[in-house]
PDB file of N, CA, C and O in Angstrom:
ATOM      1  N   UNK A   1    -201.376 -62.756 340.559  1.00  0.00           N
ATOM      2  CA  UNK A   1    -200.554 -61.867 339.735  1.00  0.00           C
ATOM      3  C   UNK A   1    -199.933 -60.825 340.665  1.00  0.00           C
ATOM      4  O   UNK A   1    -200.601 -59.917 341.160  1.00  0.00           O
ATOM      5  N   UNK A   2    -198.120 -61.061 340.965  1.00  0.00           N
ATOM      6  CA  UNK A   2    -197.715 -59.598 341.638  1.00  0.00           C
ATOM      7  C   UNK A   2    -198.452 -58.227 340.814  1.00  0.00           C
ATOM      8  O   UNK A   2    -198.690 -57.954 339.638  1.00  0.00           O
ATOM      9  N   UNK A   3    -198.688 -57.452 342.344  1.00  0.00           N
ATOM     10  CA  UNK A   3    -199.115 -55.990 342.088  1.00  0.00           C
ATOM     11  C   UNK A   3    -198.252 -55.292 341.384  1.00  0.00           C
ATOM     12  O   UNK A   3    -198.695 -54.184 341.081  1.00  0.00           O
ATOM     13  N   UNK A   4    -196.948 -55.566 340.921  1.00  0.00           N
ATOM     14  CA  UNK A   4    -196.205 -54.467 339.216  1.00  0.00           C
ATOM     15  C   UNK A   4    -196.567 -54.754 338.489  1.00  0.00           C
ATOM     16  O   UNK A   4    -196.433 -53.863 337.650  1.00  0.00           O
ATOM     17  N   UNK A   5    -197.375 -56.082 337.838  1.00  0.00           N
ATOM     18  CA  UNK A   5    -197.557 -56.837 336.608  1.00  0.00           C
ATOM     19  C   UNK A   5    -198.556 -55.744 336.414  1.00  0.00           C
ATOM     20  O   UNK A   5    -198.437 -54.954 335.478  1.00  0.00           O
ATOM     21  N   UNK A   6    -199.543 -55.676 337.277  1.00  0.00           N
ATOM     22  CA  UNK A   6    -200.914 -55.769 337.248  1.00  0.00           C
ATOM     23  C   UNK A   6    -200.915 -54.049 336.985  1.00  0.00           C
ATOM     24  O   UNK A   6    -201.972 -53.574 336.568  1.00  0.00           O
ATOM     25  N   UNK A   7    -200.052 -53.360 337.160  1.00  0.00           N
ATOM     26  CA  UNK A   7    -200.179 -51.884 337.044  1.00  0.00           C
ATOM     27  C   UNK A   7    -199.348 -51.430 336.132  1.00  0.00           C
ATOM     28  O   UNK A   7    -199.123 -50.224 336.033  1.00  0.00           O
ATOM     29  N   UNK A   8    -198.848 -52.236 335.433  1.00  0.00           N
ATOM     30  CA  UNK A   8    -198.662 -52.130 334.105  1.00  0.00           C
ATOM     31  C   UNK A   8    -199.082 -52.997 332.748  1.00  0.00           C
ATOM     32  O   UNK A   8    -198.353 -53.222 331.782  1.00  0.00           O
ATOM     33  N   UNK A   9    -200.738 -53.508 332.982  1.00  0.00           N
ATOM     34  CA  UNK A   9    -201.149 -53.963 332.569  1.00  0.00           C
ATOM     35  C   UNK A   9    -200.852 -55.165 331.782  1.00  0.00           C
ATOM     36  O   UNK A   9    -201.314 -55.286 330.647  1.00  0.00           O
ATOM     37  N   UNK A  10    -200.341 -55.779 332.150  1.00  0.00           N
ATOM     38  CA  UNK A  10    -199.427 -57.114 331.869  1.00  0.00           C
ATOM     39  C   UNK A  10    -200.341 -58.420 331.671  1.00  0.00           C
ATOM     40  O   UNK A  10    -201.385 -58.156 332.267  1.00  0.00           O
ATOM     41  N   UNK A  11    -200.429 -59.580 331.168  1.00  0.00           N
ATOM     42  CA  UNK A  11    -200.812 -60.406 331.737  1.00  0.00           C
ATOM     43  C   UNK A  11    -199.946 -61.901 330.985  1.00  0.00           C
ATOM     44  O   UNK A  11    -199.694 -62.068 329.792  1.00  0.00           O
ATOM     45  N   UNK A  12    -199.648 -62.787 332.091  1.00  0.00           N
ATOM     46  CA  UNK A  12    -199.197 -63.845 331.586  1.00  0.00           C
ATOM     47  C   UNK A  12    -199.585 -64.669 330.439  1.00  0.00           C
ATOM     48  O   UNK A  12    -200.807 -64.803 330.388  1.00  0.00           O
ATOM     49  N   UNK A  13    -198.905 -65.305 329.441  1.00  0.00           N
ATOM     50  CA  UNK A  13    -199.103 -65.614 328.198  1.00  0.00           C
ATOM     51  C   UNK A  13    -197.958 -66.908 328.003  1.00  0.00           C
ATOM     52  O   UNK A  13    -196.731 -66.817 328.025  1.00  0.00           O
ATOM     53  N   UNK A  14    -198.739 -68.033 327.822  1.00  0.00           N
ATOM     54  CA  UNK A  14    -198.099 -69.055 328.049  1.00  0.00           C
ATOM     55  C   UNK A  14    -198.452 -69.919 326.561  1.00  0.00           C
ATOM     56  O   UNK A  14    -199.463 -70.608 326.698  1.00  0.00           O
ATOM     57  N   UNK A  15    -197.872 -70.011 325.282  1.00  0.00           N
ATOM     58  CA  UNK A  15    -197.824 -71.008 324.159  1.00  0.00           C
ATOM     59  C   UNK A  15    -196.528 -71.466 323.465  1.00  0.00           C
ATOM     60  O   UNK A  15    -195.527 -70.817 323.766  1.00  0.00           O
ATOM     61  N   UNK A  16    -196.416 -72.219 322.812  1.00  0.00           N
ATOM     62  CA  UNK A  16    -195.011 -72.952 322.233  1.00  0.00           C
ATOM     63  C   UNK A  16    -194.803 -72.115 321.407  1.00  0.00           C
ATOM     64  O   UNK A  16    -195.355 -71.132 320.912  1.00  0.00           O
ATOM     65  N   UNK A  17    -193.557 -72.888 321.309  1.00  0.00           N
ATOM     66  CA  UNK A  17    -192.761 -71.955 320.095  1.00  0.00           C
ATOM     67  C   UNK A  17    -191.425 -72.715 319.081  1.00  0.00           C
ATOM     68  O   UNK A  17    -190.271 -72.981 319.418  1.00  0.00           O
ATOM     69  N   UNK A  18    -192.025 -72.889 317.940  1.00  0.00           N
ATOM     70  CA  UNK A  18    -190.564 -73.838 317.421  1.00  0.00           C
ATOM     71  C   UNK A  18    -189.040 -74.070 318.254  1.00  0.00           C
ATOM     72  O   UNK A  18    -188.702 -73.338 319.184  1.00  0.00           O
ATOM     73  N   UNK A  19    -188.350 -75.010 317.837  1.00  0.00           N
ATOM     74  CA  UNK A  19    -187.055 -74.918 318.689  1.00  0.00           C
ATOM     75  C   UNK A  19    -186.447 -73.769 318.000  1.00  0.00           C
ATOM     76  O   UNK A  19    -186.048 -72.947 318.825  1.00  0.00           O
ATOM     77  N   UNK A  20    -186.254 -73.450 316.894  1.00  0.00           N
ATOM     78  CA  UNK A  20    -185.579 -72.255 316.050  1.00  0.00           C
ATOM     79  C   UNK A  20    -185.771 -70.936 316.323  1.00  0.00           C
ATOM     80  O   UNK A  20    -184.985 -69.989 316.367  1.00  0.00           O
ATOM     81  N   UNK A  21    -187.625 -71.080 316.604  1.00  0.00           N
ATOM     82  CA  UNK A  21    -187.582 -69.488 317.458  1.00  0.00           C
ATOM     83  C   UNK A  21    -187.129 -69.190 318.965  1.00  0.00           C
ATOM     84  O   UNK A  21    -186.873 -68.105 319.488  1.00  0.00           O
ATOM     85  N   UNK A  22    -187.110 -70.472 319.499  1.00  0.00           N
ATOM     86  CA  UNK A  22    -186.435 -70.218 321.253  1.00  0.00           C
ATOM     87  C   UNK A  22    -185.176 -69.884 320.941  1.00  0.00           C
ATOM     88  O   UNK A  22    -184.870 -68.794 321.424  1.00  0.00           O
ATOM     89  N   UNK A  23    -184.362 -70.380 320.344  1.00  0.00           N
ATOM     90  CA  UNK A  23    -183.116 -70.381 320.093  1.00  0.00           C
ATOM     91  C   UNK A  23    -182.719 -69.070 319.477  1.00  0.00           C
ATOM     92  O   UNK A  23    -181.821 -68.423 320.014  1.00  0.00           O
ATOM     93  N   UNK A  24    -183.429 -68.539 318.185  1.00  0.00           N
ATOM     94  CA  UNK A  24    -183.674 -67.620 318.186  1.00  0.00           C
ATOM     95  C   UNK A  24    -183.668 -66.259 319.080  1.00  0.00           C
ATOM     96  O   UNK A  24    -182.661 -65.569 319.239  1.00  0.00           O
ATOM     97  N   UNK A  25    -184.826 -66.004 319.586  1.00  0.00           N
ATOM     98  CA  UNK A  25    -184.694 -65.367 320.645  1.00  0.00           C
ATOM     99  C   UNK A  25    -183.879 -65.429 321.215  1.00  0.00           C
ATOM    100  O   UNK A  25    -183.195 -64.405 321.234  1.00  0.00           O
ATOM    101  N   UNK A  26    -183.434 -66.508 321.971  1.00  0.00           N
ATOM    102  CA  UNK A  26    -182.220 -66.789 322.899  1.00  0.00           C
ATOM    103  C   UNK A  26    -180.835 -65.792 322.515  1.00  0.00           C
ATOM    104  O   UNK A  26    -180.465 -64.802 323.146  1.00  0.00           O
ATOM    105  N   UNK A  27    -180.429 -66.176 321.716  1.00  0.00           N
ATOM    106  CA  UNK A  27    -179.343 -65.570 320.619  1.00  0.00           C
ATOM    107  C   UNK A  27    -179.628 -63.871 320.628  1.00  0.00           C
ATOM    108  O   UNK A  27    -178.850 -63.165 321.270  1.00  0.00           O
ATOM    109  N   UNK A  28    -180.829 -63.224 319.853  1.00  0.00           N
ATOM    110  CA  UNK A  28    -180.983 -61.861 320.221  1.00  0.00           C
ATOM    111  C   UNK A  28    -181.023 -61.481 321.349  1.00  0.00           C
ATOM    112  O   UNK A  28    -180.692 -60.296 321.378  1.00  0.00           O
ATOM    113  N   UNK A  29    -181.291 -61.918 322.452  1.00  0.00           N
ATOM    114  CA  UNK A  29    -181.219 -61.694 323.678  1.00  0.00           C
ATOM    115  C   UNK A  29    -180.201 -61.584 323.970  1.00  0.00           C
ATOM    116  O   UNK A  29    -180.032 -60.371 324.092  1.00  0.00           O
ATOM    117  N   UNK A  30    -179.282 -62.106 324.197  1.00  0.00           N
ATOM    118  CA  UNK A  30    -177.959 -61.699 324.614  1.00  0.00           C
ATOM    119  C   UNK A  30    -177.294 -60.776 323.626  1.00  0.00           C
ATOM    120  O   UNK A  30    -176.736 -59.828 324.179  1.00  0.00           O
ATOM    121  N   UNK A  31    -177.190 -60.802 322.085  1.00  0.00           N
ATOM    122  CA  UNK A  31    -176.586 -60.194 321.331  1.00  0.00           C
ATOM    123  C   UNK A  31    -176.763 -58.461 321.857  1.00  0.00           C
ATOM    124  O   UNK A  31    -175.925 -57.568 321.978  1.00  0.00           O
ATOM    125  N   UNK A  32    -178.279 -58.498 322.090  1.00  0.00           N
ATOM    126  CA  UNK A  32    -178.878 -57.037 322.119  1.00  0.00           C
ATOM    127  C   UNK A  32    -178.981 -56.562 323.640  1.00  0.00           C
ATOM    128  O   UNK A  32    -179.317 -55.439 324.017  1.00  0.00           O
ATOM    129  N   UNK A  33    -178.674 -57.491 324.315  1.00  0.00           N
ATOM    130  CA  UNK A  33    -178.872 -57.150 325.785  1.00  0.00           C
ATOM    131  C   UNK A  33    -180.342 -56.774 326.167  1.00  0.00           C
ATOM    132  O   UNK A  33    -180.730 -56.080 327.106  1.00  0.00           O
ATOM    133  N   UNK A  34    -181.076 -57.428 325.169  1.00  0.00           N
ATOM    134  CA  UNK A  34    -182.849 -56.975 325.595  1.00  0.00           C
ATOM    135  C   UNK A  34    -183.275 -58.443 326.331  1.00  0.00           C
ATOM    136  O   UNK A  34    -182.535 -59.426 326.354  1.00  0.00           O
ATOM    137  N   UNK A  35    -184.635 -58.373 326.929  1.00  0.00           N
ATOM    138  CA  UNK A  35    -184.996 -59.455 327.219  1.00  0.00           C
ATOM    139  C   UNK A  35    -186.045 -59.860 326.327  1.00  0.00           C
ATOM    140  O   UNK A  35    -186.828 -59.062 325.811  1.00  0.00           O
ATOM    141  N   UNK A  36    -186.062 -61.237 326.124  1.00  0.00           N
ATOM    142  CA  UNK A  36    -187.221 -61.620 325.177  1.00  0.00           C
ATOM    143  C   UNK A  36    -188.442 -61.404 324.607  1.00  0.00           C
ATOM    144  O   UNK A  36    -188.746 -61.503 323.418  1.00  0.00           O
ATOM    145  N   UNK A  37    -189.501 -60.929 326.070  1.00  0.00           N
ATOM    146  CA  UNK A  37    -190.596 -60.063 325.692  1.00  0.00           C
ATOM    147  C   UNK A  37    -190.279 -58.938 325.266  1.00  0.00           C
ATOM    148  O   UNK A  37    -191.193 -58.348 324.690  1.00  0.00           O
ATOM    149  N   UNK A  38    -188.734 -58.099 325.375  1.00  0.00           N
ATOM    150  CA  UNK A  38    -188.664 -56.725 324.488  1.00  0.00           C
ATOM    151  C   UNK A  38    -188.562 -57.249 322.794  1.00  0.00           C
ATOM    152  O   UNK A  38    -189.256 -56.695 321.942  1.00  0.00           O
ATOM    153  N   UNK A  39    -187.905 -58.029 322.554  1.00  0.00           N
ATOM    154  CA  UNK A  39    -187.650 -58.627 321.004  1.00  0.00           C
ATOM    155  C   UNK A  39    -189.636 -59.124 320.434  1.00  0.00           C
ATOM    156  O   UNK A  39    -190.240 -58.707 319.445  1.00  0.00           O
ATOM    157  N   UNK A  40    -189.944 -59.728 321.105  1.00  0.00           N
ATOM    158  CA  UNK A  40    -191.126 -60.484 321.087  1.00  0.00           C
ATOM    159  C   UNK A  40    -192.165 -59.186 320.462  1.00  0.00           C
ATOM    160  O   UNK A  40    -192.780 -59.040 319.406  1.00  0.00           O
ATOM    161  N   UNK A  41    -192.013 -58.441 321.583  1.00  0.00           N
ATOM    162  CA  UNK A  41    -192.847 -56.913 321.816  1.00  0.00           C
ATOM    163  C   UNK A  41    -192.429 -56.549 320.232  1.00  0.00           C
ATOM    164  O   UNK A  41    -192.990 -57.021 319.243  1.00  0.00           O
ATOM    165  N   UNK A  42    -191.461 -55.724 320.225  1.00  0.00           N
ATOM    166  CA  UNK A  42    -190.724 -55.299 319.270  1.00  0.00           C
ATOM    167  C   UNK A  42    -191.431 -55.677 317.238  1.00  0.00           C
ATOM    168  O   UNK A  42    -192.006 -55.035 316.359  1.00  0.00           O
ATOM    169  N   UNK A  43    -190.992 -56.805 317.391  1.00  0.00           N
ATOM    170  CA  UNK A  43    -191.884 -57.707 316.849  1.00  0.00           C
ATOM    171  C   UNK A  43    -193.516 -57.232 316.141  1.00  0.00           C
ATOM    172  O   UNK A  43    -193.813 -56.825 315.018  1.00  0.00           O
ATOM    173  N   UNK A  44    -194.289 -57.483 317.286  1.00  0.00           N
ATOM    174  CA  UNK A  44    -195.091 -57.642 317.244  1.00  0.00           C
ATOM    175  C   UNK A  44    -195.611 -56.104 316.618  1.00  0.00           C
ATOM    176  O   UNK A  44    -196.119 -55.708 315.569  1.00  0.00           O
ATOM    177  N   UNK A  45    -195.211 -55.562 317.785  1.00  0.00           N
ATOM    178  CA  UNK A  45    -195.627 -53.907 317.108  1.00  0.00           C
ATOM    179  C   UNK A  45    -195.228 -53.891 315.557  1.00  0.00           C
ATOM    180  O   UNK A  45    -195.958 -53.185 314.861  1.00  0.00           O
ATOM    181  N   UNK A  46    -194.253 -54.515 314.950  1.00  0.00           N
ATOM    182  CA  UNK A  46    -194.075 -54.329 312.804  1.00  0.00           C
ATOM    183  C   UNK A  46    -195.325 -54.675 312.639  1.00  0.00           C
ATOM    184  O   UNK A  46    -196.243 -54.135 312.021  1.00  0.00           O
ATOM    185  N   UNK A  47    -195.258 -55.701 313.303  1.00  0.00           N
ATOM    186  CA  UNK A  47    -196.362 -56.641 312.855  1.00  0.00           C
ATOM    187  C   UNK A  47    -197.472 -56.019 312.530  1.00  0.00           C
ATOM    188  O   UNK A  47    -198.017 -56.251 311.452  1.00  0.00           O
ATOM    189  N   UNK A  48    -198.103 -54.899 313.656  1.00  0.00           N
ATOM    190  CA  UNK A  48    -199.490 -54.682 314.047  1.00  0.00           C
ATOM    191  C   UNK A  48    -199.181 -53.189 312.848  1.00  0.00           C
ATOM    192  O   UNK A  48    -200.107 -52.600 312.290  1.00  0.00           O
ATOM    193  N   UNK A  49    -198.223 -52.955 312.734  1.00  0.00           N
ATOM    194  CA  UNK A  49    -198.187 -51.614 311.870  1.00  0.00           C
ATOM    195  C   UNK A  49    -198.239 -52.145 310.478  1.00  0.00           C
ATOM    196  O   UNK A  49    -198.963 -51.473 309.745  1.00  0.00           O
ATOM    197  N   UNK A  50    -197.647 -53.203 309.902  1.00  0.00           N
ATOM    198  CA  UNK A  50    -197.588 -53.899 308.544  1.00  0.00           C
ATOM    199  C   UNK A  50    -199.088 -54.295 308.448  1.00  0.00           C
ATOM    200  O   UNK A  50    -199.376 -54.424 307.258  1.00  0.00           O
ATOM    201  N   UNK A  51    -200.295 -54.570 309.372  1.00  0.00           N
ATOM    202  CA  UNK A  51    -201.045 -55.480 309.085  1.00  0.00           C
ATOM    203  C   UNK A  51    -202.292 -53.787 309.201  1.00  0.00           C
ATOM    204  O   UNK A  51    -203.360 -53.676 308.600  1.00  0.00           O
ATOM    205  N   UNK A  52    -201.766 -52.905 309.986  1.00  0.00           N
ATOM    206  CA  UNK A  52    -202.820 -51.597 309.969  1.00  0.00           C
ATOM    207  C   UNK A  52    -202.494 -51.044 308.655  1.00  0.00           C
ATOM    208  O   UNK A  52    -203.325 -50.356 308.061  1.00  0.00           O
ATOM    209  N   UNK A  53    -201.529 -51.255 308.241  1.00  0.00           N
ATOM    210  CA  UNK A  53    -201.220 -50.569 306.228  1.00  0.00           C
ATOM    211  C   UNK A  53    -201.708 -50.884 305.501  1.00  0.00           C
ATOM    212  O   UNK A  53    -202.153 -50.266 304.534  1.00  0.00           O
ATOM    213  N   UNK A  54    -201.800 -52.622 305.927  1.00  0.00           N
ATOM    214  CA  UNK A  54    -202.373 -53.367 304.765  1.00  0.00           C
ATOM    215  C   UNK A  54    -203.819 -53.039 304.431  1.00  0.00           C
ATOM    216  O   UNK A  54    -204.267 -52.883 303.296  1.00  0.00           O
ATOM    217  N   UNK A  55    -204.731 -52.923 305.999  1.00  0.00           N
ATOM    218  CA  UNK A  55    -205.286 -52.796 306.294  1.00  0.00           C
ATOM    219  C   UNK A  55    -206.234 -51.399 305.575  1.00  0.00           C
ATOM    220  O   UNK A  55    -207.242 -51.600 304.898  1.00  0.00           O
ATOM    221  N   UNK A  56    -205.739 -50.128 305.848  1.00  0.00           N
ATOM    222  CA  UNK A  56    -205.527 -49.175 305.277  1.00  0.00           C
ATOM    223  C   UNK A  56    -205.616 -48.837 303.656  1.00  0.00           C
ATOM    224  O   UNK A  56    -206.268 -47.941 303.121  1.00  0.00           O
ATOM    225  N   UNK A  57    -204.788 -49.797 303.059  1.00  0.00           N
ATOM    226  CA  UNK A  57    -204.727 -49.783 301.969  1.00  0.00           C
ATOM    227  C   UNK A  57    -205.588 -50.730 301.203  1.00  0.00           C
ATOM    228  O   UNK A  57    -205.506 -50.513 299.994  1.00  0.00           O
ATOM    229  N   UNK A  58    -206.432 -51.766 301.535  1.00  0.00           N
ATOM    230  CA  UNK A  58    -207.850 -52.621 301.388  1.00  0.00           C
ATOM    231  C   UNK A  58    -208.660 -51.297 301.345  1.00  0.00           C
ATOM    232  O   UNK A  58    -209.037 -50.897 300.244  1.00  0.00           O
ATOM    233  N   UNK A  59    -208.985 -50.519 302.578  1.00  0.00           N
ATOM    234  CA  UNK A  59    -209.722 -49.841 302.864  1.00  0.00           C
ATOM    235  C   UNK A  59    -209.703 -48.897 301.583  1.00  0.00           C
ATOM    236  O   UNK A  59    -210.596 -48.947 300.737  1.00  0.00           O
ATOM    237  N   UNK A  60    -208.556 -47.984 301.501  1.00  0.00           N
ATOM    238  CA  UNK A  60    -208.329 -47.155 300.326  1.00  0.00           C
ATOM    239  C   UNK A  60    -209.014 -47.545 298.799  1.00  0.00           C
ATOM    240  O   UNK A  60    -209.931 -47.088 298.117  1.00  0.00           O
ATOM    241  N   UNK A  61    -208.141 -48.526 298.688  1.00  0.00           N
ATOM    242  CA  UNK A  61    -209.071 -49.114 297.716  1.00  0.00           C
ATOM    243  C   UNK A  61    -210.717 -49.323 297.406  1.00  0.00           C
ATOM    244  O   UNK A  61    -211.294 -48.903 296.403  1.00  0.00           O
ATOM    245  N   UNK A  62    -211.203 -49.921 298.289  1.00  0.00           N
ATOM    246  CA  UNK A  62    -212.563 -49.478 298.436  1.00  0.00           C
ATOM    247  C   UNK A  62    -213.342 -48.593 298.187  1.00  0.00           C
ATOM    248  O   UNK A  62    -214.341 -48.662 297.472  1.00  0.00           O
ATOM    249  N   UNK A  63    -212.828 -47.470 298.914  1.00  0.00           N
ATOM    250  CA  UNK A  63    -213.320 -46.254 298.918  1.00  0.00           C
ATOM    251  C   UNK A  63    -212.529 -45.451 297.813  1.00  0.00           C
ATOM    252  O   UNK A  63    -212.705 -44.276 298.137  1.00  0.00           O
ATOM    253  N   UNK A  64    -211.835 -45.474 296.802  1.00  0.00           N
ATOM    254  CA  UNK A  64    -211.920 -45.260 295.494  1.00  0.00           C
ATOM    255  C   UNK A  64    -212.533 -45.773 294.685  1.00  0.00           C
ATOM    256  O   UNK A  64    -212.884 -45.182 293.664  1.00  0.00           O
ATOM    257  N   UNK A  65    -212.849 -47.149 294.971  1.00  0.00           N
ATOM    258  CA  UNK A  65    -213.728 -47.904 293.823  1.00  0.00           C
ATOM    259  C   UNK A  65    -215.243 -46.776 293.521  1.00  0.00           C
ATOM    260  O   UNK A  65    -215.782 -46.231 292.558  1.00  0.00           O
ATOM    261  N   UNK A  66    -215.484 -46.907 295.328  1.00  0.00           N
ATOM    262  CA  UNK A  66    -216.828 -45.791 295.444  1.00  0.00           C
ATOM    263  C   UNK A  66    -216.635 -44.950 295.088  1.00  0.00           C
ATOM    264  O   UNK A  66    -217.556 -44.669 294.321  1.00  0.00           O
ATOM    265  N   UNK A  67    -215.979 -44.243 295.113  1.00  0.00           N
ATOM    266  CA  UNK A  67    -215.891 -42.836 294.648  1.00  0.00           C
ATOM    267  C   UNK A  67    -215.752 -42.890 293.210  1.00  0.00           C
ATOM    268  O   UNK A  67    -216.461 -42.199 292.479  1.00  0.00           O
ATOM    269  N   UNK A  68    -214.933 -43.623 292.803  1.00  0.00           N
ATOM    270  CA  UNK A  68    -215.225 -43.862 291.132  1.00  0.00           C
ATOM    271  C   UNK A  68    -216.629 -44.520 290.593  1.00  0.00           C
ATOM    272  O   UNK A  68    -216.566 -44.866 289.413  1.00  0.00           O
ATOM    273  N   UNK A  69    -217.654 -44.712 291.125  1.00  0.00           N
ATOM    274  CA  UNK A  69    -218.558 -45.067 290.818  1.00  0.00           C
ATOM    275  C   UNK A  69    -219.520 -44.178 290.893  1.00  0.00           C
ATOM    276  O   UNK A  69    -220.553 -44.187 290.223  1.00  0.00           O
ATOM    277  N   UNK A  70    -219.076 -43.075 292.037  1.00  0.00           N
ATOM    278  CA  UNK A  70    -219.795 -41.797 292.185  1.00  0.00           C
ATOM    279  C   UNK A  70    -219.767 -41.109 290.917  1.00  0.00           C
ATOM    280  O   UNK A  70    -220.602 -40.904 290.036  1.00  0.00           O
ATOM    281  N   UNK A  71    -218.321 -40.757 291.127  1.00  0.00           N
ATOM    282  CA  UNK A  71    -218.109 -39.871 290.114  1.00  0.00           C
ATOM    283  C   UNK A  71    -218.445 -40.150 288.502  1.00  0.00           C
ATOM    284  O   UNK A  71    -218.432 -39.452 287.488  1.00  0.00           O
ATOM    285  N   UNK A  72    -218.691 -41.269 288.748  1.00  0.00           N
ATOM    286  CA  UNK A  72    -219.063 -41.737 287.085  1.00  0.00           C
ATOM    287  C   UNK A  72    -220.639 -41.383 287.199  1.00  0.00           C
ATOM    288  O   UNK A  72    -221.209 -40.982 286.184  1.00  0.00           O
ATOM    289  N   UNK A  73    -221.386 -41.527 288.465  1.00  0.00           N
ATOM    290  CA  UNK A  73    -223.049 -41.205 288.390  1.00  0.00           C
ATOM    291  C   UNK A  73    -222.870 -39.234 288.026  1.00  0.00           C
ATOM    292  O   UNK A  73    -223.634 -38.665 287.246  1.00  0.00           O
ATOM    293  N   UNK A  74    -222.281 -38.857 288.415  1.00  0.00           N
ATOM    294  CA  UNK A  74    -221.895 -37.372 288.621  1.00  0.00           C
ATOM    295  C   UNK A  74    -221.904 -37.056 286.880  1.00  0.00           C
ATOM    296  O   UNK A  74    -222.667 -36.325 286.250  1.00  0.00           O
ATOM    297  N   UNK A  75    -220.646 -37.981 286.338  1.00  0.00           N
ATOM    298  CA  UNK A  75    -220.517 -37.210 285.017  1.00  0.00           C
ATOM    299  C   UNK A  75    -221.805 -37.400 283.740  1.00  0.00           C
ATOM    300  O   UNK A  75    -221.773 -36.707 282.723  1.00  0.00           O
ATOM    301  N   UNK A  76    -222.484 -38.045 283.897  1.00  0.00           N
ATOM    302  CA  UNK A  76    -223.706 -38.385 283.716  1.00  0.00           C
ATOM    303  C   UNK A  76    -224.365 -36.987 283.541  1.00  0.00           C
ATOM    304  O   UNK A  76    -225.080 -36.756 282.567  1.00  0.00           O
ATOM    305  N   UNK A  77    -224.247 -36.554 283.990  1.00  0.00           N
ATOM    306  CA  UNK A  77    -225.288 -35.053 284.734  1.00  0.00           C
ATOM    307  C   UNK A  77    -224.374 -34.117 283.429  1.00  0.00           C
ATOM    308  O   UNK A  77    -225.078 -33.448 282.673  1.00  0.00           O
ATOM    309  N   UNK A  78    -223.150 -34.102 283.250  1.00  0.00           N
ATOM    310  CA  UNK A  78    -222.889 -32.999 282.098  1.00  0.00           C
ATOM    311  C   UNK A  78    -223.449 -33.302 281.077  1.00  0.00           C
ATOM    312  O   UNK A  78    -223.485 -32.311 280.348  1.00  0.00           O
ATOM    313  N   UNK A  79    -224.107 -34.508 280.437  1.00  0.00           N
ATOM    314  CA  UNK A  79    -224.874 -34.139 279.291  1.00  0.00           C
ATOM    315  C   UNK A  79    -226.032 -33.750 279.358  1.00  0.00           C
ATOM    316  O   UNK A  79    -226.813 -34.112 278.478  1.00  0.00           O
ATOM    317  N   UNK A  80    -226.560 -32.741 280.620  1.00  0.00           N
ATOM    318  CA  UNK A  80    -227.773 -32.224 280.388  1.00  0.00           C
ATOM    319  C   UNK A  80    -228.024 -31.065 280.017  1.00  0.00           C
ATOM    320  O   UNK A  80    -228.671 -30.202 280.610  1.00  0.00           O
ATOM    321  N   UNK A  81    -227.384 -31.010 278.767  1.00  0.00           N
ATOM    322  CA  UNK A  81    -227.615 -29.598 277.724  1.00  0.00           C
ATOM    323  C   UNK A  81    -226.805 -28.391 278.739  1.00  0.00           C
ATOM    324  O   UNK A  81    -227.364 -27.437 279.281  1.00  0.00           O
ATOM    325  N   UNK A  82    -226.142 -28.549 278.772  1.00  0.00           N
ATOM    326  CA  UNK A  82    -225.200 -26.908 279.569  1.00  0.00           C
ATOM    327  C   UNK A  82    -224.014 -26.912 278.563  1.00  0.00           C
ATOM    328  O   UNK A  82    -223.542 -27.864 277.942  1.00  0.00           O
ATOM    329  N   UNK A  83    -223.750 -25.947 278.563  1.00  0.00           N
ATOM    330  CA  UNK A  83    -222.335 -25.233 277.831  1.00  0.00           C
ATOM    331  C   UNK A  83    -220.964 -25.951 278.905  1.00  0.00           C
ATOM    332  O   UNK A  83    -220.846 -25.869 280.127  1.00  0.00           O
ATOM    333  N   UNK A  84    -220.354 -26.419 278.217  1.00  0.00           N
ATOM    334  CA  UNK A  84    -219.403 -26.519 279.037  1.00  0.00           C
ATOM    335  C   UNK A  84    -218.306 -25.993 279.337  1.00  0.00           C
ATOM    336  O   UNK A  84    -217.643 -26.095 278.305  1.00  0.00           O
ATOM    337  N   UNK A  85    -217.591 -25.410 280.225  1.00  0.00           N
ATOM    338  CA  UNK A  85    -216.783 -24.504 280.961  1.00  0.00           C
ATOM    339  C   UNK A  85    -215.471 -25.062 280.723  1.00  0.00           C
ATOM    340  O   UNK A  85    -215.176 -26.242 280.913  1.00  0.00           O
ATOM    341  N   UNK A  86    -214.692 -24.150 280.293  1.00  0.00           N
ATOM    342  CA  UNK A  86    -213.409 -24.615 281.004  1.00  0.00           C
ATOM    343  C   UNK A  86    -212.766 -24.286 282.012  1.00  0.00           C
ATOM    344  O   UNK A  86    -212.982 -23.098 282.253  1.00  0.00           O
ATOM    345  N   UNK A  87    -212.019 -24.782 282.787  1.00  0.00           N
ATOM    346  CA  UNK A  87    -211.609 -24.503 284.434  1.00  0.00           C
ATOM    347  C   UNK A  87    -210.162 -23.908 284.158  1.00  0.00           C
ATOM    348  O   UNK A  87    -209.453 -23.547 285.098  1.00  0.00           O
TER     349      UNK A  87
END
């Protein structure tokens, strides 16, 4: 591995790719004047942000379910003979 790859933490990555996405690429590449791993890159980062939301939002969910299950053990507790307040 040349010593620029390697100090910008790079590493070679070699798998297929439909004819539509070479071509593809091919086409944005010149249109945009980027090179392929910038489109590729580009890409990928939606990707990793669409899939941390999703992600995120599984999570969210979850942790409302819990909390609604809390809070339902919680309201439990006002019928133990107290006056109740208004806020």
């Amino acid at each position: 591995m040349p010593e620029e790859r390697a100090s910008y933490g790079t590493k070679p990555a070699q798998f297929r790719l439909p004819v539509w996405a070479h071509e593809f690429l091919s086409r944005e590449s010149l249109q945009q004047n980027r090179t392929k791993t910038d489109i590729l890159l580009s890409a990928l980062e939606a990707y990793k942000r669409q899939r941390f939301e999703e992600l995120l939002g599984q999570e969210y969910a979850e942790t409302a379910a819990e909390d609604r299950v809390q809070v339902a053990a919680w309201d439990a507790t006002v019928a133990d003979g107290l006056e109740t307040d208004e806020w």
